[in-house]
KOLZA-182895 format. One record per residue (C-alpha): residue in three letters; chain; x negated, y, z negated. Coordinates in Angstrom, 3 decimals. Each point is the difference from the previous one (the first is absolute). Layout:
% residues N
ALA A X Y Z
...
% end
This chain:
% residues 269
UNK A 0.000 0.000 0.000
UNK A -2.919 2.222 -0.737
UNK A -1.967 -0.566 2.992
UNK A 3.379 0.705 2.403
UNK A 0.544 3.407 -2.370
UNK A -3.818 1.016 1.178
UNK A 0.553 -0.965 3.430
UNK A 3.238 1.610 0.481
UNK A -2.060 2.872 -1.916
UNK A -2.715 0.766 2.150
UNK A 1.892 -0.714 2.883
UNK A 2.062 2.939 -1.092
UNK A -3.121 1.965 -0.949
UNK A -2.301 -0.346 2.697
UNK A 2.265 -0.449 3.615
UNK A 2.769 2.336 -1.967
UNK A -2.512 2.606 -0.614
UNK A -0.881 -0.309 4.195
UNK A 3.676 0.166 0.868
UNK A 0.780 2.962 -2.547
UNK A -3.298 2.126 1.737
UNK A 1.272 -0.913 3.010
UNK A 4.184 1.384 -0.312
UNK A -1.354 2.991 -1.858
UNK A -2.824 0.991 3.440
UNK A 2.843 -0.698 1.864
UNK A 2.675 2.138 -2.095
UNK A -2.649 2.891 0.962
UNK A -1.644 0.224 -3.802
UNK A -2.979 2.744 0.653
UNK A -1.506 2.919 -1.311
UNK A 3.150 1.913 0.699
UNK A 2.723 -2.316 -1.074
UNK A 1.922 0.027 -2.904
UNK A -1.925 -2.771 -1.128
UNK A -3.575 -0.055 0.551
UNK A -3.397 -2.059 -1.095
UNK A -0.348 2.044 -3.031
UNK A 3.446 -1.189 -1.375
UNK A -1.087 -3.442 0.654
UNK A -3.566 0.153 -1.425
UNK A 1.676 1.442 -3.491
UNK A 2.992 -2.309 0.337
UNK A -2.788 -3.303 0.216
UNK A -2.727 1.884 -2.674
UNK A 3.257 -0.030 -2.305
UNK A 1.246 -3.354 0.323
UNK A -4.182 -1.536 -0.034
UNK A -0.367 2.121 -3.423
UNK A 3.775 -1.226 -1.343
UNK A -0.902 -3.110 1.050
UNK A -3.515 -0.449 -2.027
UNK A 0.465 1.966 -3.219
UNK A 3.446 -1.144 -0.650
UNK A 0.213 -3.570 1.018
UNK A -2.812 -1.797 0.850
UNK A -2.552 1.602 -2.769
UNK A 2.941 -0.505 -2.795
UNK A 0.160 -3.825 1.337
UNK A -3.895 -0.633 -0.508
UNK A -0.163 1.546 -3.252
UNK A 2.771 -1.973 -1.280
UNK A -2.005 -3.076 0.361
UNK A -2.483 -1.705 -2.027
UNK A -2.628 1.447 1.797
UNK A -2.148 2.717 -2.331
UNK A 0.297 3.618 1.271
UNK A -4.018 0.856 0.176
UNK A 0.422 -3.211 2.427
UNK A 2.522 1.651 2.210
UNK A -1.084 3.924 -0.220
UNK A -3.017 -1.509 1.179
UNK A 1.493 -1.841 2.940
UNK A 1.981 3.020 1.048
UNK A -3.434 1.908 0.289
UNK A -1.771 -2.508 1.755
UNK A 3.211 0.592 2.521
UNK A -0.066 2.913 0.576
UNK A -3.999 -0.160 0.800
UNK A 0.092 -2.712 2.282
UNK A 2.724 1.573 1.846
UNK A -1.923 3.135 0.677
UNK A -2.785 -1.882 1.113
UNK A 2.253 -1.889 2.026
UNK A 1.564 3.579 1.524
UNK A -4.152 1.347 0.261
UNK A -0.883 -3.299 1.714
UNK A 3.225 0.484 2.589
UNK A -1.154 3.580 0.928
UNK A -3.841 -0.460 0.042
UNK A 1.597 -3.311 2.848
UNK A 1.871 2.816 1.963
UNK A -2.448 2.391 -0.118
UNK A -2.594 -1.616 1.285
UNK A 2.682 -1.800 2.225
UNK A 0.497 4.008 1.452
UNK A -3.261 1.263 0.103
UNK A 1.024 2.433 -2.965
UNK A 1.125 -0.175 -3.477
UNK A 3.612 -0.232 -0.317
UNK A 2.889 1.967 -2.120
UNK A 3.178 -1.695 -1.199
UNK A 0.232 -3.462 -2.343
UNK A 0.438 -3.218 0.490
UNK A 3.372 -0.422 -1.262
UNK A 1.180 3.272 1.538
UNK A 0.740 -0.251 3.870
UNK A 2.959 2.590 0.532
UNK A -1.882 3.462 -0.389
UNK A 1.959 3.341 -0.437
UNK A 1.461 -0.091 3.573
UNK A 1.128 -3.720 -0.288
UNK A -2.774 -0.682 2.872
UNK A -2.423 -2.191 -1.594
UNK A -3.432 0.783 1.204
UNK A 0.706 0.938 3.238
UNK A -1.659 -0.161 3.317
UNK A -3.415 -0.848 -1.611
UNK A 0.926 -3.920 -0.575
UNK A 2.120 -0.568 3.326
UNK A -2.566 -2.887 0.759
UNK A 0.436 -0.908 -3.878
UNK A 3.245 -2.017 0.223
UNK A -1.334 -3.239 -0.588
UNK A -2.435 1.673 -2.776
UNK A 3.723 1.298 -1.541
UNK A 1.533 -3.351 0.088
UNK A -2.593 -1.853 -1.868
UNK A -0.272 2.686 -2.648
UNK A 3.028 -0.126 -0.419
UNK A 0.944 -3.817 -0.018
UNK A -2.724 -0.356 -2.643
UNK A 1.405 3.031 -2.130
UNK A 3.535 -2.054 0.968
UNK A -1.464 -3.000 -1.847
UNK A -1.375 1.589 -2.908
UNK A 3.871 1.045 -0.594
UNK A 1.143 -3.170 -0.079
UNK A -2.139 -1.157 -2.589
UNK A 1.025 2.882 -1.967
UNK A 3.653 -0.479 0.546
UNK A -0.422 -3.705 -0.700
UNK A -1.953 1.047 -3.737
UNK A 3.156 1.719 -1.030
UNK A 2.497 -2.951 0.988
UNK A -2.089 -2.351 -1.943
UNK A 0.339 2.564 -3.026
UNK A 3.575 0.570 0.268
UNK A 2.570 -0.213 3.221
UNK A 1.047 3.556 -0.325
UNK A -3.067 1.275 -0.705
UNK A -0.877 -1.241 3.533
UNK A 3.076 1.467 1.688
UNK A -1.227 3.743 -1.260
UNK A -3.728 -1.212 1.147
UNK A 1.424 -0.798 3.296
UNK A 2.370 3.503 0.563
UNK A -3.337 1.615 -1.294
UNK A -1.860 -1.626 2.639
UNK A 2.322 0.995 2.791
UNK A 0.609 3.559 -0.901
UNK A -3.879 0.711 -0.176
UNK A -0.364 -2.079 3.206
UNK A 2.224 2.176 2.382
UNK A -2.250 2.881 0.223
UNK A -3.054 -2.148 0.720
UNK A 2.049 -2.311 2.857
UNK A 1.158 3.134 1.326
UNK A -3.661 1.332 0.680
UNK A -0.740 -3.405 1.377
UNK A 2.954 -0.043 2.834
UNK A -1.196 3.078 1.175
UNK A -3.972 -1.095 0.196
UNK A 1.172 -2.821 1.930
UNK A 2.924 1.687 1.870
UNK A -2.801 2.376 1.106
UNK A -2.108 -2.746 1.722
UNK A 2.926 -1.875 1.357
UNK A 2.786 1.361 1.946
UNK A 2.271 -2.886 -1.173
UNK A 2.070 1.273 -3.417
UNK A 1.537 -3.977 -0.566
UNK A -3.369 -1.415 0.036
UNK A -2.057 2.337 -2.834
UNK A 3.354 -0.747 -1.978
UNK A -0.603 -3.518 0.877
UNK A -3.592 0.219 -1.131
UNK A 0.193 2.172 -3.227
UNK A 3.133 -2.576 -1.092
UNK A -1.700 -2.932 0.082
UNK A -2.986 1.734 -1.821
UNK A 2.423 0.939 -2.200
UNK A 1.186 -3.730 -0.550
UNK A -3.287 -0.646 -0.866
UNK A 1.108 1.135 -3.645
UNK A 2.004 -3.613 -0.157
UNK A -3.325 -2.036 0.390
UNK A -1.267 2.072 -2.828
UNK A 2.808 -0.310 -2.078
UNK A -0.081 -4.216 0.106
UNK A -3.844 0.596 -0.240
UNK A 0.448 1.665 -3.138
UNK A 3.092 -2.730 -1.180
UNK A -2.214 -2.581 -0.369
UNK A -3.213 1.954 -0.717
UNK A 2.008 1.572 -3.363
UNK A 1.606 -3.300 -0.542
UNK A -3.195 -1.761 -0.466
UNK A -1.048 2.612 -2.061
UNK A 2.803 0.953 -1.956
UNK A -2.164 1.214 -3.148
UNK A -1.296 2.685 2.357
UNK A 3.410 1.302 0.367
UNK A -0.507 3.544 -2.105
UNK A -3.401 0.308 2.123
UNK A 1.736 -0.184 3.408
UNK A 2.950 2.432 -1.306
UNK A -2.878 2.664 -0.753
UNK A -1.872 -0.612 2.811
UNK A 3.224 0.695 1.769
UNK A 0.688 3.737 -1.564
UNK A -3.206 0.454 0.611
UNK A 0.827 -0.001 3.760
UNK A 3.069 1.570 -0.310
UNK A -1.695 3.022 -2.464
UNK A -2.942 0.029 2.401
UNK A 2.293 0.589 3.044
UNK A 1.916 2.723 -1.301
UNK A -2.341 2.224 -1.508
UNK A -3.108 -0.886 2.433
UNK A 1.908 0.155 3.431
UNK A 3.220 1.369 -0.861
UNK A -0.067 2.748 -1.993
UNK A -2.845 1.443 1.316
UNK A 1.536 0.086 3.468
UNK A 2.838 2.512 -2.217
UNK A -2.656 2.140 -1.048
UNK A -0.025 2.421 2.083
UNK A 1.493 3.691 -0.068
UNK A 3.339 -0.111 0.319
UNK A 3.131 3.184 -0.774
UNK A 2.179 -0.910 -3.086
UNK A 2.760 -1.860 2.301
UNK A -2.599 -2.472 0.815
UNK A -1.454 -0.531 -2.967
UNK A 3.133 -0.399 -1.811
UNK A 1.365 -2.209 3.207
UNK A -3.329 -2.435 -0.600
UNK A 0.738 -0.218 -4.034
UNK A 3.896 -0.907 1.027
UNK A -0.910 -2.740 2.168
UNK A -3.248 -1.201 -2.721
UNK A 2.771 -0.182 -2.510
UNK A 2.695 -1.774 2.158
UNK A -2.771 -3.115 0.972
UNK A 0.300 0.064 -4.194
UNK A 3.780 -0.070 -0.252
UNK A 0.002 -2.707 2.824
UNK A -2.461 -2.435 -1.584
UNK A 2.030 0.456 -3.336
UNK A 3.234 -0.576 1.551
UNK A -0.714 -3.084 1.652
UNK A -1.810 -1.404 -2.671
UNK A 3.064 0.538 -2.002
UNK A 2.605 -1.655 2.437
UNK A -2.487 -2.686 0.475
UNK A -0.107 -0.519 -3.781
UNK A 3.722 0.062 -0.286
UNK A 0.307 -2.824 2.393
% end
Protein backbone atom coordinates (compact mmCIF):
# COMPACT_ATOMS: atom_id res chain seq x y z
CA UNK A 1 0.00 0.00 0.00
CA UNK A 2 2.92 2.22 0.74
CA UNK A 3 4.89 1.66 -2.25
CA UNK A 4 1.51 2.36 -4.66
CA UNK A 5 0.96 5.77 -2.29
CA UNK A 6 4.78 6.78 -3.47
CA UNK A 7 4.23 5.82 -6.90
CA UNK A 8 0.99 7.43 -7.38
CA UNK A 9 3.05 10.30 -5.46
CA UNK A 10 5.77 11.07 -7.61
CA UNK A 11 3.87 10.35 -10.49
CA UNK A 12 1.81 13.29 -9.40
CA UNK A 13 4.93 15.26 -8.45
CA UNK A 14 7.23 14.91 -11.15
CA UNK A 15 4.97 14.46 -14.77
CA UNK A 16 2.20 16.80 -12.80
CA UNK A 17 4.71 19.40 -12.18
CA UNK A 18 5.59 19.09 -16.38
CA UNK A 19 1.92 19.26 -17.25
CA UNK A 20 1.14 22.22 -14.70
CA UNK A 21 4.43 24.35 -16.44
CA UNK A 22 3.16 23.44 -19.45
CA UNK A 23 -1.02 24.82 -19.13
CA UNK A 24 0.33 27.81 -17.28
CA UNK A 25 3.16 28.80 -20.72
CA UNK A 26 0.31 28.10 -22.58
CA UNK A 27 -2.36 30.24 -20.49
CA UNK A 28 0.29 33.13 -21.45
CA UNK A 29 1.93 33.36 -17.65
CA UNK A 30 4.91 36.10 -18.30
CA UNK A 31 6.42 39.02 -16.99
CA UNK A 32 3.27 40.93 -17.69
CA UNK A 33 0.54 38.62 -16.61
CA UNK A 34 -1.38 38.64 -13.71
CA UNK A 35 0.55 35.87 -12.58
CA UNK A 36 4.12 35.82 -13.13
CA UNK A 37 7.52 33.76 -12.04
CA UNK A 38 7.87 35.80 -9.01
CA UNK A 39 4.42 34.61 -7.63
CA UNK A 40 5.51 31.17 -8.28
CA UNK A 41 9.07 31.32 -6.86
CA UNK A 42 7.40 32.77 -3.37
CA UNK A 43 4.41 30.46 -3.71
CA UNK A 44 7.19 27.16 -3.92
CA UNK A 45 9.92 29.04 -1.25
CA UNK A 46 6.66 29.01 1.06
CA UNK A 47 5.42 25.66 0.73
CA UNK A 48 9.60 24.12 0.77
CA UNK A 49 9.97 26.24 4.19
CA UNK A 50 6.19 25.01 5.53
CA UNK A 51 7.09 21.90 4.48
CA UNK A 52 10.61 21.45 6.51
CA UNK A 53 10.14 23.42 9.73
CA UNK A 54 6.70 22.28 10.38
CA UNK A 55 6.48 18.71 9.36
CA UNK A 56 9.30 16.91 8.51
CA UNK A 57 11.85 18.51 11.28
CA UNK A 58 8.91 18.01 14.08
CA UNK A 59 8.75 14.18 12.74
CA UNK A 60 12.64 13.55 13.25
CA UNK A 61 12.81 15.10 16.50
CA UNK A 62 10.03 13.12 17.78
CA UNK A 63 12.04 10.05 17.42
CA UNK A 64 14.52 8.34 19.44
CA UNK A 65 17.15 9.79 17.65
CA UNK A 66 19.30 12.51 19.98
CA UNK A 67 19.00 16.12 18.71
CA UNK A 68 23.02 16.98 18.53
CA UNK A 69 22.60 13.77 16.11
CA UNK A 70 20.07 15.42 13.89
CA UNK A 71 21.16 19.34 14.12
CA UNK A 72 24.18 17.83 12.94
CA UNK A 73 22.68 15.99 10.00
CA UNK A 74 20.70 19.01 8.95
CA UNK A 75 24.14 20.92 8.66
CA UNK A 76 25.91 18.41 6.90
CA UNK A 77 22.70 19.00 4.38
CA UNK A 78 22.76 21.92 3.81
CA UNK A 79 26.76 21.76 3.01
CA UNK A 80 26.67 19.05 0.72
CA UNK A 81 23.94 20.62 -1.12
CA UNK A 82 25.87 23.75 -1.80
CA UNK A 83 28.65 21.87 -2.91
CA UNK A 84 26.40 19.98 -4.94
CA UNK A 85 24.84 23.56 -6.46
CA UNK A 86 28.99 24.91 -6.72
CA UNK A 87 29.87 21.61 -8.44
CA UNK A 88 26.65 22.09 -11.02
CA UNK A 89 27.80 25.67 -11.95
CA UNK A 90 31.64 25.21 -11.99
CA UNK A 91 30.04 21.90 -14.84
CA UNK A 92 28.17 24.72 -16.81
CA UNK A 93 30.62 27.11 -16.69
CA UNK A 94 33.22 25.49 -17.97
CA UNK A 95 30.53 23.69 -20.20
CA UNK A 96 30.04 27.70 -21.65
CA UNK A 97 33.30 28.96 -21.75
CA UNK A 98 32.27 31.40 -18.79
CA UNK A 99 31.15 31.22 -15.31
CA UNK A 100 27.54 30.99 -14.99
CA UNK A 101 24.65 32.96 -12.87
CA UNK A 102 21.47 31.26 -11.68
CA UNK A 103 21.24 27.80 -9.33
CA UNK A 104 20.80 24.58 -9.82
CA UNK A 105 17.43 24.16 -8.56
CA UNK A 106 16.25 27.43 -10.10
CA UNK A 107 15.51 27.18 -13.97
CA UNK A 108 12.55 29.77 -14.50
CA UNK A 109 14.43 33.23 -14.11
CA UNK A 110 12.47 36.57 -13.67
CA UNK A 111 11.01 36.48 -17.25
CA UNK A 112 9.88 32.76 -16.96
CA UNK A 113 12.66 32.08 -19.83
CA UNK A 114 15.08 29.89 -18.24
CA UNK A 115 18.51 30.67 -19.44
CA UNK A 116 17.81 31.61 -22.68
CA UNK A 117 19.46 31.45 -26.00
CA UNK A 118 22.88 30.60 -24.38
CA UNK A 119 21.95 26.68 -23.81
CA UNK A 120 19.83 26.11 -27.14
CA UNK A 121 22.40 23.23 -27.89
CA UNK A 122 21.96 22.32 -24.02
CA UNK A 123 18.72 20.30 -24.24
CA UNK A 124 20.05 17.06 -23.65
CA UNK A 125 22.49 18.74 -20.88
CA UNK A 126 18.76 20.03 -19.33
CA UNK A 127 17.23 16.68 -19.42
CA UNK A 128 19.82 14.83 -17.56
CA UNK A 129 20.10 17.52 -14.91
CA UNK A 130 17.07 17.39 -14.49
CA UNK A 131 16.12 13.57 -14.47
CA UNK A 132 18.85 13.22 -11.83
CA UNK A 133 17.44 16.25 -9.70
CA UNK A 134 13.91 14.19 -10.66
CA UNK A 135 15.37 11.19 -8.82
CA UNK A 136 16.75 12.78 -5.91
CA UNK A 137 12.88 13.83 -5.32
CA UNK A 138 11.73 10.66 -5.24
CA UNK A 139 13.87 9.50 -2.65
CA UNK A 140 12.85 12.38 -0.68
CA UNK A 141 9.19 11.91 -1.23
CA UNK A 142 9.62 8.20 -0.53
CA UNK A 143 11.57 9.25 3.21
CA UNK A 144 8.41 10.97 4.24
CA UNK A 145 5.92 8.01 3.25
CA UNK A 146 8.00 5.66 5.20
CA UNK A 147 7.67 8.23 8.22
CA UNK A 148 4.09 8.80 7.95
CA UNK A 149 1.52 8.58 4.73
CA UNK A 150 0.47 12.14 5.06
CA UNK A 151 3.54 13.42 5.76
CA UNK A 152 4.42 12.18 2.23
CA UNK A 153 1.34 13.64 0.54
CA UNK A 154 2.57 17.38 1.80
CA UNK A 155 6.30 16.17 0.65
CA UNK A 156 4.87 15.37 -2.64
CA UNK A 157 2.50 18.88 -3.21
CA UNK A 158 5.84 20.49 -1.91
CA UNK A 159 7.70 18.87 -4.55
CA UNK A 160 5.38 19.86 -7.34
CA UNK A 161 4.77 23.42 -6.44
CA UNK A 162 8.65 24.13 -6.26
CA UNK A 163 9.01 22.05 -9.47
CA UNK A 164 6.79 24.23 -11.85
CA UNK A 165 9.04 27.11 -12.08
CA UNK A 166 12.09 24.96 -12.80
CA UNK A 167 10.04 22.65 -15.65
CA UNK A 168 8.88 25.78 -16.98
CA UNK A 169 12.55 27.12 -17.66
CA UNK A 170 13.29 23.71 -19.04
CA UNK A 171 10.33 23.67 -21.87
CA UNK A 172 11.53 26.75 -23.04
CA UNK A 173 15.50 25.65 -23.24
CA UNK A 174 14.33 22.83 -25.17
CA UNK A 175 11.40 24.52 -27.04
CA UNK A 176 14.21 26.89 -28.15
CA UNK A 177 16.31 24.15 -29.87
CA UNK A 178 13.39 22.27 -31.23
CA UNK A 179 10.60 23.63 -33.17
CA UNK A 180 8.33 20.75 -32.00
CA UNK A 181 6.26 22.02 -28.58
CA UNK A 182 4.72 18.04 -28.01
CA UNK A 183 8.09 16.63 -28.05
CA UNK A 184 10.15 18.97 -25.22
CA UNK A 185 6.80 18.22 -23.24
CA UNK A 186 7.40 14.70 -24.12
CA UNK A 187 10.99 14.92 -22.98
CA UNK A 188 10.80 17.09 -19.76
CA UNK A 189 7.66 14.52 -18.67
CA UNK A 190 9.36 11.58 -18.75
CA UNK A 191 12.35 13.32 -16.93
CA UNK A 192 9.93 14.26 -14.73
CA UNK A 193 8.74 10.53 -14.18
CA UNK A 194 12.03 9.88 -13.31
CA UNK A 195 10.92 11.02 -9.67
CA UNK A 196 8.92 7.40 -9.51
CA UNK A 197 12.24 5.37 -9.90
CA UNK A 198 13.51 7.44 -7.07
CA UNK A 199 10.70 7.13 -4.99
CA UNK A 200 10.78 2.91 -5.10
CA UNK A 201 14.63 3.51 -4.86
CA UNK A 202 14.18 5.17 -1.72
CA UNK A 203 11.08 2.44 -0.54
CA UNK A 204 13.30 -0.14 -0.17
CA UNK A 205 16.51 1.82 0.54
CA UNK A 206 14.50 3.39 3.91
CA UNK A 207 12.90 0.09 4.45
CA UNK A 208 16.09 -1.67 4.92
CA UNK A 209 17.14 0.94 6.98
CA UNK A 210 14.34 1.89 8.93
CA UNK A 211 16.50 3.11 12.08
CA UNK A 212 17.80 5.79 9.72
CA UNK A 213 14.39 7.09 9.36
CA UNK A 214 14.89 10.64 11.46
CA UNK A 215 18.30 10.95 9.34
CA UNK A 216 16.56 10.76 5.93
CA UNK A 217 13.61 13.19 7.24
CA UNK A 218 16.49 15.86 7.99
CA UNK A 219 18.36 15.25 5.18
CA UNK A 220 15.14 15.94 3.41
CA UNK A 221 14.45 19.68 4.97
CA UNK A 222 17.65 20.13 4.36
CA UNK A 223 16.83 20.13 0.60
CA UNK A 224 13.76 21.70 0.91
CA UNK A 225 15.45 24.72 3.38
CA UNK A 226 18.40 24.75 0.98
CA UNK A 227 16.10 25.34 -2.07
CA UNK A 228 14.19 28.06 -0.77
CA UNK A 229 16.53 30.29 0.74
CA UNK A 230 19.64 29.40 -1.69
CA UNK A 231 17.73 29.56 -5.12
CA UNK A 232 14.51 30.93 -4.26
CA UNK A 233 14.57 33.67 -2.27
CA UNK A 234 17.42 35.12 -3.58
CA UNK A 235 15.88 35.20 -7.05
CA UNK A 236 13.04 37.72 -4.84
CA UNK A 237 15.70 39.85 -3.79
CA UNK A 238 15.73 42.28 -5.87
CA UNK A 239 14.23 45.97 -5.80
CA UNK A 240 10.89 45.86 -6.12
CA UNK A 241 7.76 49.04 -5.35
CA UNK A 242 5.58 48.13 -2.26
CA UNK A 243 2.82 46.27 -4.56
CA UNK A 244 5.42 43.80 -5.38
CA UNK A 245 6.88 43.27 -2.41
CA UNK A 246 3.74 42.87 -0.60
CA UNK A 247 2.38 40.66 -3.81
CA UNK A 248 5.71 38.22 -3.21
CA UNK A 249 4.97 38.01 0.83
CA UNK A 250 1.07 37.10 -0.20
CA UNK A 251 1.98 34.36 -2.37
CA UNK A 252 5.23 33.16 0.35
CA UNK A 253 2.46 32.98 2.86
CA UNK A 254 -0.23 31.20 0.71
CA UNK A 255 2.54 28.09 -0.27
CA UNK A 256 2.24 28.15 3.93
CA UNK A 257 -1.54 28.08 4.18
CA UNK A 258 -1.54 25.37 1.36
CA UNK A 259 0.92 22.94 2.94
CA UNK A 260 -1.11 23.40 6.27
CA UNK A 261 -4.35 22.82 4.72
CA UNK A 262 -3.63 19.73 3.07
CA UNK A 263 -1.82 18.33 5.74
CA UNK A 264 -4.89 18.87 7.75
CA UNK A 265 -7.49 17.21 5.31
CA UNK A 266 -5.01 14.53 4.83
CA UNK A 267 -4.90 14.01 8.61
CA UNK A 268 -8.62 14.07 8.90
CA UNK A 269 -8.93 11.25 6.51
Amino acid sequence: MTLIAIVLATLAAGIGSVWVAAWLMRAGMGANGRVGPQHLLSLAAGALLATAFMHLLPEAFESQAGAHDLFATLLVGLVFFFLLDKAELWHHGHEHGHGHGGHSHGHAHDDGHGHGGEKRAGGWAVLTGDSLHCFGDGILIASAFMADLRLGLVAALSVLVHEVPHHMGDLVVLRQSSANRRAALVKVSLAGAVTSLGGVLGYYLVGRFEDWLPYFLVIASSSFVYVALADLIPQLQKQTGARQTLAQIAWLVAGVVVVTVVSGIAHAH
